[in-house]
C-alpha positions in Angstrom: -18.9 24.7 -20.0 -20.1 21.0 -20.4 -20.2 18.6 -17.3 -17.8 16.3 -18.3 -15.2 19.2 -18.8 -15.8 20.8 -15.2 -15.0 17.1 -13.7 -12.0 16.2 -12.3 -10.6 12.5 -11.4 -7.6 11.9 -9.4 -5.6 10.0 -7.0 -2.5 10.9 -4.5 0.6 8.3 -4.8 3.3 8.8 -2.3 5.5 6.4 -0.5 4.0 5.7 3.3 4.7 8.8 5.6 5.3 11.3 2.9 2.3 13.2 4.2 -0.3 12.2 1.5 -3.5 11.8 4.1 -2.4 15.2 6.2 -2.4 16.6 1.9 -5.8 15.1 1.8 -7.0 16.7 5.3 -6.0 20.6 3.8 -7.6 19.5 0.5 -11.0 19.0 2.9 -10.7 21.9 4.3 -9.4 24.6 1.5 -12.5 23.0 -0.6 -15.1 23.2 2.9 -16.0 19.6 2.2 -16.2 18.7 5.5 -17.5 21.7 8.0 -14.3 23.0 10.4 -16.0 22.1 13.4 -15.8 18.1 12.8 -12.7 18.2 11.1 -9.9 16.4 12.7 -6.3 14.7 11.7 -6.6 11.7 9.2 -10.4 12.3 8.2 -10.2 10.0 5.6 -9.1 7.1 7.7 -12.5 5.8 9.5 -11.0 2.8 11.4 -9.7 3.6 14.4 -6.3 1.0 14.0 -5.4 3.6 10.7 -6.2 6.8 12.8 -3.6 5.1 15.8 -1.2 3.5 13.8 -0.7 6.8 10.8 -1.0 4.4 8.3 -4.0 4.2 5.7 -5.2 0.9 5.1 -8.5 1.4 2.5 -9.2 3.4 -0.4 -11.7 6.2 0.2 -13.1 8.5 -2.4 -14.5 11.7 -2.1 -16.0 14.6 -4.1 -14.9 18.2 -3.3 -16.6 21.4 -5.2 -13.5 24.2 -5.8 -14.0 27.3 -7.5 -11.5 28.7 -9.7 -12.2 31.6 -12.0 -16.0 31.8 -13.2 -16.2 28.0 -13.1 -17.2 25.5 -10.6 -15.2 22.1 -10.6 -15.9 18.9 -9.4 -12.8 17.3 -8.1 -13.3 13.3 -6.7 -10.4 12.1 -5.1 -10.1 9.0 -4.7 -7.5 8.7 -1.6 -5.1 5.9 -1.7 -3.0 3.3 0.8 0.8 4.0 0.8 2.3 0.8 2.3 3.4 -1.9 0.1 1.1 -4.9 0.9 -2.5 -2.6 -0.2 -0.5 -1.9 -3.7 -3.4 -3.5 -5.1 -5.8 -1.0 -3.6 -3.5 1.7 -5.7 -4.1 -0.3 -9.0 -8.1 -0.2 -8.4 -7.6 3.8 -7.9 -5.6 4.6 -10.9 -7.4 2.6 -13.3 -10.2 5.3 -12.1 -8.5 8.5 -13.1 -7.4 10.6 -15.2 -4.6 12.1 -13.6 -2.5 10.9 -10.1 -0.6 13.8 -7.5 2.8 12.1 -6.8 4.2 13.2 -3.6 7.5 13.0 -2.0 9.4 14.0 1.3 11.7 16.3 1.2 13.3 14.9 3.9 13.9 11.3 2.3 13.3 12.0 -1.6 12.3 9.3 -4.0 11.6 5.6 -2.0 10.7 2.3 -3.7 6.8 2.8 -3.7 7.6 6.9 -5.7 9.0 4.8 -8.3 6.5 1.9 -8.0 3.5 4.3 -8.2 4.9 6.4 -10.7 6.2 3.1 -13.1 2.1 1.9 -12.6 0.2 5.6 -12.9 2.7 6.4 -16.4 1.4 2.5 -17.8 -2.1 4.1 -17.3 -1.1 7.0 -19.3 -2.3 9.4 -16.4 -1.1 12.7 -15.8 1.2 13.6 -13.4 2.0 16.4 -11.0 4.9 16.2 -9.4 4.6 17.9 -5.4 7.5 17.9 -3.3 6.2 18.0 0.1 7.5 19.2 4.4 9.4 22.4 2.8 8.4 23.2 6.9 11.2 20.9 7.8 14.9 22.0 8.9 16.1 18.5 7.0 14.7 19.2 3.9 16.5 19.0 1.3 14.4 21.0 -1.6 16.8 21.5 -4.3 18.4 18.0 -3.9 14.5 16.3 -4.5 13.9 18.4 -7.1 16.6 17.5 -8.9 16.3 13.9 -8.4 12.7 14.0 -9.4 13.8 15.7 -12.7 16.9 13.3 -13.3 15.2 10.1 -12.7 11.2 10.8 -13.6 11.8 13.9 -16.5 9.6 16.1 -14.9 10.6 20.1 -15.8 12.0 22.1 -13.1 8.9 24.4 -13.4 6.8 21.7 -13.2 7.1 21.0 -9.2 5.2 22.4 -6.7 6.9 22.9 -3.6 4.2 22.9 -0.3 3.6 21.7 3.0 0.8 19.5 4.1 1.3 20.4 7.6 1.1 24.7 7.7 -0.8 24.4 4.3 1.6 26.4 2.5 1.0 26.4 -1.2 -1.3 23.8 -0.9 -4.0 25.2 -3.3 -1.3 25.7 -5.9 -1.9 22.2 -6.5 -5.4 22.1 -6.4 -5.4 24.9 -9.2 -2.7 22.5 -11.3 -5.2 19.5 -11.1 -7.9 21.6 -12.4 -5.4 23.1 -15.3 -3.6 20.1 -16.2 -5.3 17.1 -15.5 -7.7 16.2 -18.6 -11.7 15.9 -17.8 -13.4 12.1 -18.1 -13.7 11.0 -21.5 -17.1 9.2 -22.1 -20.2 10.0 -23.9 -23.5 10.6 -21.7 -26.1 9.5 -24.7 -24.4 6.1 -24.7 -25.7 3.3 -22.8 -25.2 2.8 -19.1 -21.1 1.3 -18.5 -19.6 1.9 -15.0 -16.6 -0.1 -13.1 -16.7 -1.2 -9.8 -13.6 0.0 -8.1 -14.4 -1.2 -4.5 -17.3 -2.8 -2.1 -18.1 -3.0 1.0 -21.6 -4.3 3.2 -23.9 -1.9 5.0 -26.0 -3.5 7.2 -29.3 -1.4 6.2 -28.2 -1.2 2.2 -26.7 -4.5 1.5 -23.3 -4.5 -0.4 -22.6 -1.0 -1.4 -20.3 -0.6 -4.9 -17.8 2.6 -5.4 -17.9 3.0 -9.0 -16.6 5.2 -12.1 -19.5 5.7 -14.6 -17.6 5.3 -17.7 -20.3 6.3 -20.2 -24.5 6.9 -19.8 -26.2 7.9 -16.7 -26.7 6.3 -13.5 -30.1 6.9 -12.6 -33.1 5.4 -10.7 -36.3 5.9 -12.3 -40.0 6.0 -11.2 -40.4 2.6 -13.8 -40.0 -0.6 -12.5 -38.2 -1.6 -15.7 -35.9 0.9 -15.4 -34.3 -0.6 -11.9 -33.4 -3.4 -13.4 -29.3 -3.6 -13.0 -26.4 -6.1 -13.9 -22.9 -7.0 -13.2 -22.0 -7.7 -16.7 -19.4 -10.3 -15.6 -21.4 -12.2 -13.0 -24.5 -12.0 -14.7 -26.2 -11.0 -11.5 -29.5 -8.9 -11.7 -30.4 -6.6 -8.9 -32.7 -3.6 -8.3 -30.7 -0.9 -6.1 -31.9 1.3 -3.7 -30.4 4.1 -4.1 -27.5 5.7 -5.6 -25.1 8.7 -5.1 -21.6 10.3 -4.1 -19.3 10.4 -1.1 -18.3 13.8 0.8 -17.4 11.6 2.4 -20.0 10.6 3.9 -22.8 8.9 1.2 -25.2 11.2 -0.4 -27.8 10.5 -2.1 -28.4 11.9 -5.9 -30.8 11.9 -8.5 -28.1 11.2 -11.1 -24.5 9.8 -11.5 -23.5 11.1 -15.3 -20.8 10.3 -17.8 -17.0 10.8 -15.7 -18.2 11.2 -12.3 -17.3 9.0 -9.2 -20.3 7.7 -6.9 -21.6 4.6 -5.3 -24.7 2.5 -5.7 -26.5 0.0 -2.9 -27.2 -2.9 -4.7 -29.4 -4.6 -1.8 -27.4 -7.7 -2.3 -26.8 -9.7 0.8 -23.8 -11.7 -0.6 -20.5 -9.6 -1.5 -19.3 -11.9 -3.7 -21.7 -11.7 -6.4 -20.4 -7.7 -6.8 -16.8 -8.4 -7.9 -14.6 -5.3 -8.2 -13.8 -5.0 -11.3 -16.9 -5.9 -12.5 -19.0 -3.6 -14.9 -22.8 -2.4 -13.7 -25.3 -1.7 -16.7 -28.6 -0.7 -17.1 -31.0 -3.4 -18.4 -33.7 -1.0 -20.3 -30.6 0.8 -21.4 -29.0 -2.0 -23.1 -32.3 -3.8 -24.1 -32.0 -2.8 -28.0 -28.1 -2.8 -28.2 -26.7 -5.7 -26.8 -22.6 -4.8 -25.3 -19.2 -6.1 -25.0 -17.5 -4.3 -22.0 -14.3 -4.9 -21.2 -12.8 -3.5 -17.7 -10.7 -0.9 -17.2 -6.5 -1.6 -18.3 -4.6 -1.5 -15.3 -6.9 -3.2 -12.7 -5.1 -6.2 -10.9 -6.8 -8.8 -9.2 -5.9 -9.0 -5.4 -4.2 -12.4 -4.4 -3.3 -13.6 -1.7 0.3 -14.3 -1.3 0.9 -15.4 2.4 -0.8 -17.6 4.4 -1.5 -17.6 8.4 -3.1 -20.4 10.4 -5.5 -18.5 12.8 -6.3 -20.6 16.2 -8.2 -19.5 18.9 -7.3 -20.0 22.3 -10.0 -21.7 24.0 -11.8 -23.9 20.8 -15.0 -23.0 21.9 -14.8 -19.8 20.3 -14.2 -21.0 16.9 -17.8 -20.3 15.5 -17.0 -16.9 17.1 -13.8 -16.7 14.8 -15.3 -17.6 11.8 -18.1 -15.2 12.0 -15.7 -12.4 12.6 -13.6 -13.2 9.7 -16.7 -13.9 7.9 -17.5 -9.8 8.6 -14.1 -8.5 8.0 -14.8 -10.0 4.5 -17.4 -8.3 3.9 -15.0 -5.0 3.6 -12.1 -6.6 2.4 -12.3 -8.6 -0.6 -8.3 -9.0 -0.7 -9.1 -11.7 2.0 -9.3 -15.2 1.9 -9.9 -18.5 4.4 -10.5 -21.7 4.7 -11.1 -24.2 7.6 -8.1 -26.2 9.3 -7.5 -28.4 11.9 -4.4 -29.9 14.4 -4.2 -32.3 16.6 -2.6 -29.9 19.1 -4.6 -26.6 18.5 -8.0 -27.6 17.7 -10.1 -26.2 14.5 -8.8 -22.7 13.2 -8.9 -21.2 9.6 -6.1 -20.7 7.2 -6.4 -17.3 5.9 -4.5 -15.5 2.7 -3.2 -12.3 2.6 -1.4 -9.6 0.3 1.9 -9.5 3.2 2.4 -9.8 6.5 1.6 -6.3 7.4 -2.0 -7.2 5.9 -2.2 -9.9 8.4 -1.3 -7.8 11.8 -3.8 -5.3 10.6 -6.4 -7.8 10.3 -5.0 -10.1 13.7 -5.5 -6.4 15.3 -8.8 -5.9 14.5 -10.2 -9.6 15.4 -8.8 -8.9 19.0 -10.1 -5.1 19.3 -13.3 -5.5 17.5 -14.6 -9.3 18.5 -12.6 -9.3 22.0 -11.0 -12.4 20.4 -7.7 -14.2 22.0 -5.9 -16.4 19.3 -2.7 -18.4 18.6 -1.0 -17.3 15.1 1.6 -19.5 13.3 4.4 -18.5 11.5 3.7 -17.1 8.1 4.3 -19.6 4.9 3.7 -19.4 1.3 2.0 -21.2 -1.9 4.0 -23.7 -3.3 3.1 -25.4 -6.8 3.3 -29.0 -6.1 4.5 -31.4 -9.2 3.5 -34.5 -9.1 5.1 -37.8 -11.1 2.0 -38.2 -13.2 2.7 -34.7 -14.2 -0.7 -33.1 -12.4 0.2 -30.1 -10.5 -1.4 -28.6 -7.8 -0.8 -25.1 -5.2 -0.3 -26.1 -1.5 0.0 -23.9 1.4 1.2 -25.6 4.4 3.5 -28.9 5.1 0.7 -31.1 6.2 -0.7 -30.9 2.5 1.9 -32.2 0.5 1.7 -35.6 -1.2 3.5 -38.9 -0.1 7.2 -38.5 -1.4 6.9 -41.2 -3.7 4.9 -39.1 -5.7 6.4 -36.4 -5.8 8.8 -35.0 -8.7 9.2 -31.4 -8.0 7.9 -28.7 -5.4 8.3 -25.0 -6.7 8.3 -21.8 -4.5 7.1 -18.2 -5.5 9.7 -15.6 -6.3 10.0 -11.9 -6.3 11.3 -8.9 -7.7 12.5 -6.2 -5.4 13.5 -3.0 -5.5 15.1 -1.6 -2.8 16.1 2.2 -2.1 18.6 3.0 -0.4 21.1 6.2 0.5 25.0 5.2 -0.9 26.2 5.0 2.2 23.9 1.9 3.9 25.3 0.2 0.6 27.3 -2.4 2.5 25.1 -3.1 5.0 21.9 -4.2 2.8 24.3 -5.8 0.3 25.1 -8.3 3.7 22.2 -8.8 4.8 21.0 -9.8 0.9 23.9 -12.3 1.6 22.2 -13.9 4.1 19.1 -15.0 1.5 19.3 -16.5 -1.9 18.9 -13.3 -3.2 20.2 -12.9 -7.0 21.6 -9.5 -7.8 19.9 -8.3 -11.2 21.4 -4.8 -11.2 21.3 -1.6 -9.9 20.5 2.2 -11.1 21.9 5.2 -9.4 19.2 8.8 -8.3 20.9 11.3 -6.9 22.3 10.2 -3.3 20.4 7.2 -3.4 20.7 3.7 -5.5 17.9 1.6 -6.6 19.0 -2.3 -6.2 17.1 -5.0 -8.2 17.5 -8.3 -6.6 14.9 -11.6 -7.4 14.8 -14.4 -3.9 11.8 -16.2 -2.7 9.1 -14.8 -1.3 9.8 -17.1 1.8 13.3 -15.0 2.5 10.9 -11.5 2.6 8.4 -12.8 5.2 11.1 -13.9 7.6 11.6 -10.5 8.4 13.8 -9.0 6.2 12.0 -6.0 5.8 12.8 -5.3 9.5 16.1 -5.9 8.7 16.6 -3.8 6.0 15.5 -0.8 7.8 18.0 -1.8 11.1 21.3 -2.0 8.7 20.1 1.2 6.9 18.9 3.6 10.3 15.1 3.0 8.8 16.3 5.3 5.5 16.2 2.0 3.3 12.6 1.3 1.4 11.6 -1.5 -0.5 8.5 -2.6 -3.3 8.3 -5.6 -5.1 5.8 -8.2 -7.0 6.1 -12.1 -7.6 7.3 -12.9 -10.9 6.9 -16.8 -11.2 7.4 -20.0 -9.8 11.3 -21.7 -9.4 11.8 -25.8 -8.2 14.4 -25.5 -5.6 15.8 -28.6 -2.7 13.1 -28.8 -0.6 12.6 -30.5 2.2 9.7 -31.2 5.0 10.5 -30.2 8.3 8.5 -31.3 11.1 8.6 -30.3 15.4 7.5 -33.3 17.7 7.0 -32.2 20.9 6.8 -34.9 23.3 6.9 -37.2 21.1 4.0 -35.4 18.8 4.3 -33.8 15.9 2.6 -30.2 15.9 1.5 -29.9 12.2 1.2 -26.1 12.6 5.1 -26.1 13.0 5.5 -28.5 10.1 7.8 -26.0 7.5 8.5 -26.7 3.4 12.2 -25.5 3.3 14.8 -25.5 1.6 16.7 -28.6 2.5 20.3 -26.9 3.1 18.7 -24.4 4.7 16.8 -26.5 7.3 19.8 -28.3 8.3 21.1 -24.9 9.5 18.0 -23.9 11.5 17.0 -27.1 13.1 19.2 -26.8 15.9 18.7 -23.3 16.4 15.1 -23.8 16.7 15.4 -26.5 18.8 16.9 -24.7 21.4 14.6 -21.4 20.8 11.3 -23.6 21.8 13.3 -25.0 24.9 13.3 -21.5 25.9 9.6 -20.5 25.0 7.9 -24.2 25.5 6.7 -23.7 29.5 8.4 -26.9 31.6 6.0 -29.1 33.3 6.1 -31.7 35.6 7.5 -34.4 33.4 10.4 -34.4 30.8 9.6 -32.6 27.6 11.7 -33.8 24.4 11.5 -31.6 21.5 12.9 -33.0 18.3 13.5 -31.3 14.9 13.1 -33.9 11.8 14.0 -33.3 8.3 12.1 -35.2 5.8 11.5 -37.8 8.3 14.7 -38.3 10.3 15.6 -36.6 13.3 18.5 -34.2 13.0 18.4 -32.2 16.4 17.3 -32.0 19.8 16.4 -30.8 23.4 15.0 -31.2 26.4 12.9 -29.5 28.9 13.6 -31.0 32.1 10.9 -31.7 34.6 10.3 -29.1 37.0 10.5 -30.8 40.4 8.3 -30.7 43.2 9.5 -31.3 46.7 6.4 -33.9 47.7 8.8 -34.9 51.1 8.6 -31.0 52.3 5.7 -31.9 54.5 7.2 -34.7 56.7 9.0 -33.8 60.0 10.6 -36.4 61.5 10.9 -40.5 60.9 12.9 -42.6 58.9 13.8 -42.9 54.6 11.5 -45.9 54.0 8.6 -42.5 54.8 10.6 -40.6 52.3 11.0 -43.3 49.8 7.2 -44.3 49.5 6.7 -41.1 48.7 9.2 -40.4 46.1 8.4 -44.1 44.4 4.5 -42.8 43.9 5.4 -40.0 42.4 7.8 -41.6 40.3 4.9 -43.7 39.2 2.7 -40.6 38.7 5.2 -38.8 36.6 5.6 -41.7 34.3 1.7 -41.7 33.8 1.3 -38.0 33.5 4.1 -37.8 30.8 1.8 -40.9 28.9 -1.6 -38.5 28.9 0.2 -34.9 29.5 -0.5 -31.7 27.1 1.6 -29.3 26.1 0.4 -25.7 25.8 2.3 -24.1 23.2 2.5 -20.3 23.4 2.8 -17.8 20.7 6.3 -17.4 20.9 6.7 -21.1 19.7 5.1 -20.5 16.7 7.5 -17.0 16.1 10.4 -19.2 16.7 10.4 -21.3 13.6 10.1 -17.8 12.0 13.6 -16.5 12.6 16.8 -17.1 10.0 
């Protein structure tokens, strides 16, 4: 048999907890990839937040050798994230295969990210096996999943493979249907040197290192000078690597990375950015006579960000020690974005954009843990498209950056598409809590014992914690997906906290204006709980574009300054209390407030 035919490229889609990295583990072992006596739970997940928290946060390809018949097979894997905020790691997988496992619960059946993976992998033109996994469990519901996956995706009863991840059970039924029915790479091996990016990350020893599909040619590093001679095709940038290889998982080093196989290659760059995934790596001596036009894969999306944190640290001293840690966490995730801010009340911090909220307590989780950092955290916001009178437009991320209102003709705030999943009988439920946002009902398609709703609302309503929501009015059963469809104008207005008579721009909101007029007073009296009381009178007010609508106050906390006199008369008692009158009044000119986290949640709320 020819190489390309004994290769095998696929990925496994599943909704998160459907058992697709315990799938992965028995795929390790069933192949002896990884030797039994290191093998342990969640191999694929290296960071110690994914191997605590069961959830997989970073793509991870790997090459496993299995045997079936007289042939030997190469079977790369690249493994996949299952919650909905690394979707975008997904894309970059898929656009690498040929063929993608989709995976589902028995327990639950089909959830929003089954039919979001299976809508993206069927675009790509992949094929699919359908695996219905935990037949182990006493809830699960076999036939019922089966025929849902046959009603709503078309699949043939015969088709689905029934297993569990856990025991193992018929879990090398699947491996023998990736070999039988997913295609080998196409590509042609005399061709000159074409190969897609598909991920990066920085090794301290190697520089940036580059996961890549060879698409067509060989990847090789020769004995000539000449021949070490690389490009990024779509930066431009020339490089000479140092060495090349595959992953199992661990890197290993090769001779040769041909036509359809799955490998990385340290570049020896320094800088990340100048290897852009997506990008396509050519050989210069390769291309020397033959000059080409390489277009990257279909399917691959550009990561971008979509909410936006202010991060602060505690004591402003450590901000160079913040900005180099983000500066590392970029190195290995190029999803991630930042920029320097400052406030009057919190010192210099960075702004930094990422794919959803989950994205950001991941990353806020490993600044503390891994650079022993202590940080404030405002509430989330998102980009808003800012249209000015003269008709210039421009994207804005926070309160304190939009124009003077005379210049202003229109501010426009992102929207979404969602899908949510849900069993029939959480039906009411979700449909009130949709009623709480400005949710638009598009319409809704029925699978099984389960309906799938399709709903558009700002991306502003999602971040305020509706996907918590969602999973208290439906028992946790209830899934979501979606993806941001545009830009809409809407009332907006500016709302802004002063407390003590100083605005904190880190509170500073773009809301809707109807909207705002609900909320001040509720957050008003939220920070009177949170903001600690000091020794002089704390006002907090709550203005909306300008004019004050509510407020509270924190009243002084009082200290007894006549407990130490025994004895005499009230003139003693008097003195005393006038000089502290006069100190309070000085103290509440030149006092600081020291705002807690829980300030910054409570503008967050509905």
């Amino acid at each position: 048999m020819s190489q390309l035919s004994t290769i095998r490229n696929f990925s496994i889609i599943a909704h998160i907890d459907h058992g697709k990295t315990t799938l992965t583990d028995r795929f390790l072992e069933i192949t002896k990839t990884v030797d039994r006596r290191l093998m342990h739970g969640r191999f694929l997940d290296s960071h110690p937040i994914s191997q605590e928290r069961g959830v997989t946060i970073k793509l991870a390809p790997v090459r496993m050798n299995y045997g079936l018949g007289a042939n030997n097979y190469r079977l790369n894997l690249i493994d996949t994230p299952g919650h909905i905020d690394f979707s975008y790691e997904v894309s970059r997988s898929l656009a690498c295969c040929e063929g993608a496992v989709l995976l589902v619960d028995a327990g639950q059946g089909i959830q929003a990210q089954t039919l979001a993976h299976w809508q993206l992998a069927r675009k790509l033109d992949l094929r699919i096996i359908p695996v219905i996994n935990k037949i182990d469990l006493q809830t699960a519901r076999l036939e019922e999943t089966a025929e849902d996956l046959i009603k709503s995706f078309g699949f043939q009863r015969q088709e689905i493979v029934f297993v569990s991840a856990k025991t193992g059970e018929n879990v090398e039924m699947i491996l023998k249907e990736i070999v039988e029915k997913i295609p080998p790479p196409a590509g042609q091996v005399q061709n000159p040197l074409r190969a897609l990016v598909f991920d990066s990350f920085y090794h301290p020893h190697k520089g940036v290192i580059a996961y890549l599909r060879v698409v067509d040619g060989q990847l090789k590093l020769g004995s000539d000078e000449t021949e070490n001679v690389f490009k990024f095709l779509g930066s431009g940038r020339q490089f000479k690597p140092l060495e090349a290889g595959y992953l199992v998982p661990q890197m290993k080093k090769a001779e040769v990375l041909a036509a359809g196989e799955v490998g990385y290659l340290a570049t020896g760059l320094k800088d990340i950015s100048l290897c852009q995934v997506g990008d396509t790596v050519t050989n210069l001596k390769s291309t020397k006579k033959q000059k080409l036009e390489v277009e990257p894969l279909p399917g691959y999306q550009e990561p971008k960000p979509v909410v936006f944190f202010d991060f602060y640290p505690v004591d402003n001293n450590d901000f160079d020690l913040l900005e180099e840690a983000v500066e590392q966490l970029k190195l290995n995730d190029v999803a991630l974005s930042f920029k320097s801010v400052g406030s009057p009340a919190l010192g210099k911090g960075l702004r930094m954009g990422f794919l959803g909220v989950f994205h950001a307590l991941i990353t806020q989780e490993r600044l503390e843990r891994d650079f022993n950092l202590d940080m404030v955290i405002t509430s989330p916001s998102v980009e808003y498209l800012v249209v000015k009178k003269n008709g210039q437009a421009e994207k804005i991320q926070n309160a304190s950056q939009l124009p003077d209102t005379s210049e202003l003709k229109e501010i426009k705030e992102p929207w979404i598409k969602v899908s949510i999943f849900s069993p029939l009988k959480f039906l009411g439920g979700v449909f009130r809590l949709l009623e709480q946002t400005r949710a638009k009902f598009l319409g809704q398609k029925h699978y099984g014992s389960h309906v799938n709703l399709q709903f558009k609302m700002p991306l502003i309503e999602l971040i305020k914690g509706f996907y918590d929501q969602l999973k208290s009015v439906s028992s946790g059963f209830a899934s979501l997906n979606y993806r941001v469809i545009g830009f809409e104008a809407f009332d907006a207005a500016r709302l802004d906290v002063f407390i003590n008579r100083e605005k904190i721009d880190a509170l500073s909101l773009i809301i809707d204006k109807e909207e705002g007029r609900r909320r001040a007073g509720r957050i008003a009296r939220k920070l009177k709980e949170v903001v600690p009381p000091q020794l002089f009178e704390v006002p907090i007010q709550i203005a909306l574009n300008g004019r004050v609508i509510s407020r509270e106050t924190i009243r002084a906390q009082r200290k007894d300054v006549t407990a130490k006199l025994y004895g005499g008369d009230q003139t003693r008692k008097d003195k005393l209390l006038k000089k502290q009158k006069k100190g309070k009044k000085r103290l509440k000119e030149v006092g600081k407030i020291t705002l807690p986290q829980e300030a910054f949640l409570s503008v967050l709320g509905r």
